[in-house]
Structure formats: structure tokens, C-alpha cells
C-alpha positions as CSV (number, residue, x, y, z in Angstrom):
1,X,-4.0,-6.4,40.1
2,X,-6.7,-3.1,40.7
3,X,-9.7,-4.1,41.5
4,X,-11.8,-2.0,38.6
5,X,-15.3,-1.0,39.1
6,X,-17.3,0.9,36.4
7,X,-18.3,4.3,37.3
8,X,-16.0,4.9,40.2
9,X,-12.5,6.7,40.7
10,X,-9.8,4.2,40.3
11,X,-6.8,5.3,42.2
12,X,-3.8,3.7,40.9
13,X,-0.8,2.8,43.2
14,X,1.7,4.6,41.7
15,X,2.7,6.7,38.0
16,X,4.5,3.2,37.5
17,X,3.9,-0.2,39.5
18,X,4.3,-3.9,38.9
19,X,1.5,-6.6,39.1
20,X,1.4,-10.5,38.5
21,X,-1.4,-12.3,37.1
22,X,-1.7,-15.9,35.6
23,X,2.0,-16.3,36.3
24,X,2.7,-13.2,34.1
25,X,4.6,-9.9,35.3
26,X,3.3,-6.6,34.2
27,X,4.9,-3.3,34.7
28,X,3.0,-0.5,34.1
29,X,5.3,2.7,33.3
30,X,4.9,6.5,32.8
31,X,6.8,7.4,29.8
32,X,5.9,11.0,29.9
33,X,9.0,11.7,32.4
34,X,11.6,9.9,30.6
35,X,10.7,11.1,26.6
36,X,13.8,13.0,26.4
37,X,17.5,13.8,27.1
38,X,19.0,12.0,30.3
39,X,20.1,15.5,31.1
40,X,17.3,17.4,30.5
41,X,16.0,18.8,33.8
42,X,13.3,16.4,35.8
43,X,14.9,13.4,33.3
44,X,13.2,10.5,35.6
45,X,16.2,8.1,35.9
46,X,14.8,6.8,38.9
47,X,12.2,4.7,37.2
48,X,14.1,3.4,35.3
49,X,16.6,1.8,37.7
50,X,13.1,0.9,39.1
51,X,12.1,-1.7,35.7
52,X,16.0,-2.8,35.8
53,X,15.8,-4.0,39.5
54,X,12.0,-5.5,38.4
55,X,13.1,-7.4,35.4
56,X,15.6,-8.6,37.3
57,X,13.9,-9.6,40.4
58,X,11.1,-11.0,37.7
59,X,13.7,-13.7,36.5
60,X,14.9,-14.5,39.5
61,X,11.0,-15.5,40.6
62,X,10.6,-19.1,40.2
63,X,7.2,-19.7,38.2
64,X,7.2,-16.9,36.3
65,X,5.8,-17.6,32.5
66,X,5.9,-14.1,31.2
67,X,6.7,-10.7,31.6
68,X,4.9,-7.8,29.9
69,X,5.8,-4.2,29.4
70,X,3.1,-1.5,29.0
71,X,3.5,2.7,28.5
72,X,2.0,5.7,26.5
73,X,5.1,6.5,23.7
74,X,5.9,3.5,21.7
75,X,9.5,2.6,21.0
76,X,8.8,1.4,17.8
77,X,6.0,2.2,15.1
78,X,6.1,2.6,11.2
79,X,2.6,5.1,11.7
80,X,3.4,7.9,9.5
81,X,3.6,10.7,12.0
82,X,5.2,9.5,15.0
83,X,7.4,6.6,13.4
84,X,10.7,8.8,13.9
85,X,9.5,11.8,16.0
86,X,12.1,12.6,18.8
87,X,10.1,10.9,21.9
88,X,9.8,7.4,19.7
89,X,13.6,7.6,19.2
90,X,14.8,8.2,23.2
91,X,11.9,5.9,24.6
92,X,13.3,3.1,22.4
93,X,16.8,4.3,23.4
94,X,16.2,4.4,27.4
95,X,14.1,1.3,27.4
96,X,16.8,-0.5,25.2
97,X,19.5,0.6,27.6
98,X,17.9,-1.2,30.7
99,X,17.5,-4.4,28.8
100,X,20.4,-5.0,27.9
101,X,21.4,-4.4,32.0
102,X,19.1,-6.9,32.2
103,X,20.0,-8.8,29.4
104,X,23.8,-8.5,31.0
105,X,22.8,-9.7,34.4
106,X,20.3,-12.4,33.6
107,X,22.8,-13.9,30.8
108,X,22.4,-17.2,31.8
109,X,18.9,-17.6,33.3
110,X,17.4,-16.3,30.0
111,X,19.7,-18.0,27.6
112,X,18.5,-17.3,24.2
113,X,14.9,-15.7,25.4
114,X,14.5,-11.8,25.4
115,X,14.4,-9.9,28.5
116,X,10.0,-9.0,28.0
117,X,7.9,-11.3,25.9
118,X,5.7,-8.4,24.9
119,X,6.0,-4.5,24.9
120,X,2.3,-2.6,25.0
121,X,2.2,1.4,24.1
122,X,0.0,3.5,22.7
123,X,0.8,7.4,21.0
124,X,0.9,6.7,17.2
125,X,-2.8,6.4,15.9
126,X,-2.8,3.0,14.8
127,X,-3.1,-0.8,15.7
128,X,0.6,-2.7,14.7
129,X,2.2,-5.5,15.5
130,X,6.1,-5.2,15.2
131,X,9.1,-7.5,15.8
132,X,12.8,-6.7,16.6
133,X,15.0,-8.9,14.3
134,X,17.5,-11.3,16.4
135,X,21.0,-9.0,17.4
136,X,23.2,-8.6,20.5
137,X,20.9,-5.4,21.4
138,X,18.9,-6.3,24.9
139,X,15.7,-5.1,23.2
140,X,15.9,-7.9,20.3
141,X,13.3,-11.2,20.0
142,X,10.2,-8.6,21.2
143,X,7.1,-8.5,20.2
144,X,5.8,-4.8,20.4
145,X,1.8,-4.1,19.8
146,X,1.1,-0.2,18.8
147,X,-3.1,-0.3,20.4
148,X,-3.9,4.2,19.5
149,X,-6.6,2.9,17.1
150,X,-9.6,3.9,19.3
151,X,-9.7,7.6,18.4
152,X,-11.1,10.0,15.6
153,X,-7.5,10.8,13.9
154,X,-6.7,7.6,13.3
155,X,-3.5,7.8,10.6
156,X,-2.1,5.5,7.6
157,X,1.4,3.6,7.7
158,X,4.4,5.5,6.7
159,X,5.2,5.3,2.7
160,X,7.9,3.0,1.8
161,X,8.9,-0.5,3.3
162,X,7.7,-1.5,6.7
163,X,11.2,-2.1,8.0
164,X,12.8,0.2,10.5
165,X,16.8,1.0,10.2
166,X,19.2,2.5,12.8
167,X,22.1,3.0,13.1
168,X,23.6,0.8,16.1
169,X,26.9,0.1,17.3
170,X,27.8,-4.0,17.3
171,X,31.4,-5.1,18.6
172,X,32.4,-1.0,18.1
173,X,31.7,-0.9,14.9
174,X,28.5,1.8,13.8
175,X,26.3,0.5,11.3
176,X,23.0,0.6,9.6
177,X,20.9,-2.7,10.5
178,X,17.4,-3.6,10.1
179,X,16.6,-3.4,13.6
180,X,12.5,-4.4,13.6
181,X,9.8,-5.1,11.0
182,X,6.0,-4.9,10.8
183,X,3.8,-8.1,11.2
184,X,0.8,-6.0,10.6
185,X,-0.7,-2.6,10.5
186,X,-3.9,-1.2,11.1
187,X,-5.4,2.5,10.3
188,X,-6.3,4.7,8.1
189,X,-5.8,2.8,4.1
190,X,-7.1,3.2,0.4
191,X,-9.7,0.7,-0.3
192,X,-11.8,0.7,-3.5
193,X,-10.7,4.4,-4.1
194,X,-11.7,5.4,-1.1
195,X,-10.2,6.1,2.4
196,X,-11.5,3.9,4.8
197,X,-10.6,4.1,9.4
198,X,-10.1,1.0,11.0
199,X,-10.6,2.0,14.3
200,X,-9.0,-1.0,16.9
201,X,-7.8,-2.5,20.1
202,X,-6.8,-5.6,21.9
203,X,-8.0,-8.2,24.4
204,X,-5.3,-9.5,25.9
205,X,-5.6,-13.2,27.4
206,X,-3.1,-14.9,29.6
207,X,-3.4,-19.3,29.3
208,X,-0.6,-20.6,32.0
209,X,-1.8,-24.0,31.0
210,X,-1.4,-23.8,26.8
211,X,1.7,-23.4,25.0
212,X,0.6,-20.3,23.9
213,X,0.5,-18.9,27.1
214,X,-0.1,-14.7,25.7
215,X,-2.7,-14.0,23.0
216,X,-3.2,-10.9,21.7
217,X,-6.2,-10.5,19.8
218,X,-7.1,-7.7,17.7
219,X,-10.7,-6.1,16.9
220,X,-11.5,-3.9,14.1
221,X,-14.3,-1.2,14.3
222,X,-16.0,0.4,11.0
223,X,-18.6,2.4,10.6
224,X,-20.9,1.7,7.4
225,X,-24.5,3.1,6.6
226,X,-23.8,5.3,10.1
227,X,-23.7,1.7,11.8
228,X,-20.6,0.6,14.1
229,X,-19.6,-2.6,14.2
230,X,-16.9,-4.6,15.5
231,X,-14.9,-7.7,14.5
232,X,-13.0,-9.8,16.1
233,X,-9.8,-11.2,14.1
234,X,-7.3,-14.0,14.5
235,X,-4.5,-13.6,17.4
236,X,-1.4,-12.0,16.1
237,X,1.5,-14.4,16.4
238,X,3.7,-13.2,19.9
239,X,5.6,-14.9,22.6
240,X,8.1,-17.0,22.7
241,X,6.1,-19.6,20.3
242,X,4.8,-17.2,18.1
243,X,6.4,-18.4,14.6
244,X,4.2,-21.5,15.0
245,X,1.2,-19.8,15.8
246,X,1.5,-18.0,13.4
247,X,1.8,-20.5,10.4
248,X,-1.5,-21.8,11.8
249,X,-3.5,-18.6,11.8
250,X,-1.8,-16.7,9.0
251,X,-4.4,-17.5,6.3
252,X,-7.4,-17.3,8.4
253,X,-6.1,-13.5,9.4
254,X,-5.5,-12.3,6.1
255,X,-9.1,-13.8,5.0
256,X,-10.9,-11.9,7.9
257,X,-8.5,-8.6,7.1
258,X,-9.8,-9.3,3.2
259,X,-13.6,-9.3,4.7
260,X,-13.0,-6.0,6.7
């Protein structure tokens, strides 16, 4: 992992890189050269052969509790501008495409677990937590957190359900599914007749130890009488034990998102 120090020039090893920590494998990727047709000129197929040939090398690794994914575009996101821009659409698509290589060539070391327990991306202005429903795509089972809360435009969730549909072929056939769903969303809202910002982001802790071994916990910033201040809330409910989790933190979340 980078050794950080406040203040000083961080040179990072690479536009995209791998790291392990707790047991966990991060892979750190540059979505900026990928956002696009394959055969657009400087498409950067290269890293992606790169993440297939990790993810694979990743379940192969004896030990290995975890892997998380983390870039700028996010592959899925219900925020009202960038929910179905073209760069949302063609991330999700390339990054889909090397899971299910994955997903193919891991078959029976993962068994019924997804290829990444956690996807990390920022772009749309928001803090959400999405899921992809179960399905034969290699990019099903994720958890996928949306952290673009921290800056000044911070935007509401698009109108309508929370549900994302697409149009995906399964055994040939084209059809419309329901291919991920919100958990939770947090930005610009209406409260008490008024527009309100909840500016956000995460801590993200890694427990080899507990059976939760990723926990993703959200903080809330407001502003009120020109006074910041920040509140921690209940984990959101990821990983491969997250259904659990999340029956047992449910009501205390929606109490503390009832106080914010």
C-alpha cells in the first residue's frame, strides 16, 4: 500500500496498480482511457486484460478474504445527471465484460460468490449504495458505492423508481431485466419545503477476524447557522454477508438518516 504523508507529493506507481491489505485485494484503475468505444482511437484495452489476469491471479491466492474494485466513472448510479450518460453505460459494459472472463475461468473456485465483493467510483455527485440483482451476467451479486458527495454541486436522485433496467442478452435471447437497485441515496433532497445538500463520504474498514470482514461507513456533512458538521451513520450492508448485517442495522440507519 503507499505510504501517505500529509503535505508531500505522493507519486503513485502506476495510472492503475494492485495492492493487498488485511487479506483484501484492491485494484486501483483509470477509467478515463477506457470511457468509450473499443475502437475509438487510444481505447486502453491493455488495462483491462491487466484486471482480468489480476482477478484471476487474486482467486488463485490462497488467503485472500476480499477483493475490491476502485475508479473515477461509476458503472452504475440512479444520480440524475449521470445515471445513463454515455461513459456510465460503456464503463459498466467493459468492466462487465472482464467479469464474466473471470467469472468463466474461476467457475469453480468462486462457486456462487461474485467475481469483486465491492466496486468504489466516484463521477455522479452523490453518496449511493447499489446492488446488482442475482443473473448469469459476471457483474451480478456486487455491491457498488457511488462516494462524489464531497463537492459544491452536489445533485438529487433521478425521478421515478430506483431500479435500473437494460437490456441484456440471457441464453440468446434480448430482454429487459432489472439489472441493479438502490440500497440508499444520498444528495441533494426536499426536506420541510426546502432543498437541503448532504455533502458525504466513506471510511472504509477492513476486519479479517469478523464475519463482516468490509464495512463501509457513511458520513453526512450539513451546514446549519453557517456551521459544518459531520455525522457518522450505520455501515451500509455489503459483502458477501451483507443481508444479515443489514437486518441488524436497518432501523438504527433510517433513525440517524431521520435525525439528519
Amino acid at each position: 500500500c503507499l505510504s501517505y504523508h500529509p503535505g508531500r507529493f505522493t507519486r503513485l506507481p502506476n495510472r492503475y496498480y494492485t495492492f493487498r491489505y488485511g487479506g483484501v485485494d484492491f485494484f486501483a484503475l483509470d477509467s478515463n482511457t477506457w470511457n468509450t468505444s473499443p475502437n475509438k482511437k487510444g481505447f486502453d484495452q491493455a488495462q483491462l486484460d491487466w484486471l482480468e489476469a489480476s482477478l484471476i491471479h487474486s482467486w488463485q491466492t490462497p488467503n485472500t478474504i476480499g477483493r475490491i474494485v476502485y475508479l473515477h466513472h461509476s458503472p452504475y448510479t440512479t444520480e440524475a445527471l449521470h445515471w445513463q450518460q454515455p461513459e456510465t453505460i460503456w464503463v459498466r459494459k467493459h468492466l462487465r465484460k472482464v467479469f464474466d472472463s473471470v467469472a468463466q475461468s474461476m467457475k469453480a473456485a468462486k462457486e456462487d460468490s461474485p467475481v469483486v465483493d465491492l466496486v468504489l467510483s466516484g463521477h455522479a455527485h452523490c453518496l449511493e449504495h447499489l446492488k446488482t440483482l442475482p443473473s448469469p451476467l459476471g457483474d451480478s451479486g456486487i455491491d457498488w458505492v457511488v462516494c462524489g458527495g464531497s463537492g459544491a454541486s452536489v445533485r438529487g436522485q433521478r425521478s421515478g423508481n430506483a431500479e435500473i433496467l437494460e437490456k441484456v442478452s440471457i441464453k440468446g435471447r434480448r430482454q429487459t431485466k432489472v439489472v441493479a437497485r438502490s440500497q440508499q441515496f444520498m444528495g441533494r433532497q426536499r426536506h420541510r419545503d426546502r432543498e437541503q445538500a448532504l455533502h458525504s463520504f466513506v471510511r472504509i474498514d477492513i476486519k479479517p477476524q469478523q464475519t463482516q470482514k468490509i464495512i463501509v461507513s457513511p458520513l453526512v456533512v450539513t451546514q446549519s447557522n453557517s456551521e459544518w458538521k459531520t455525522k457518522k451513520l450505520a455501515p451500509l450492508a455489503v459483502g458477501p454477508s451483507g443481508s444479515a448485517y443489514q437486518s441488524e442495522s436497518e432501523s438504527e440507519r433510517v433513525g440517524e438518516m431521520a435525525k439528519v
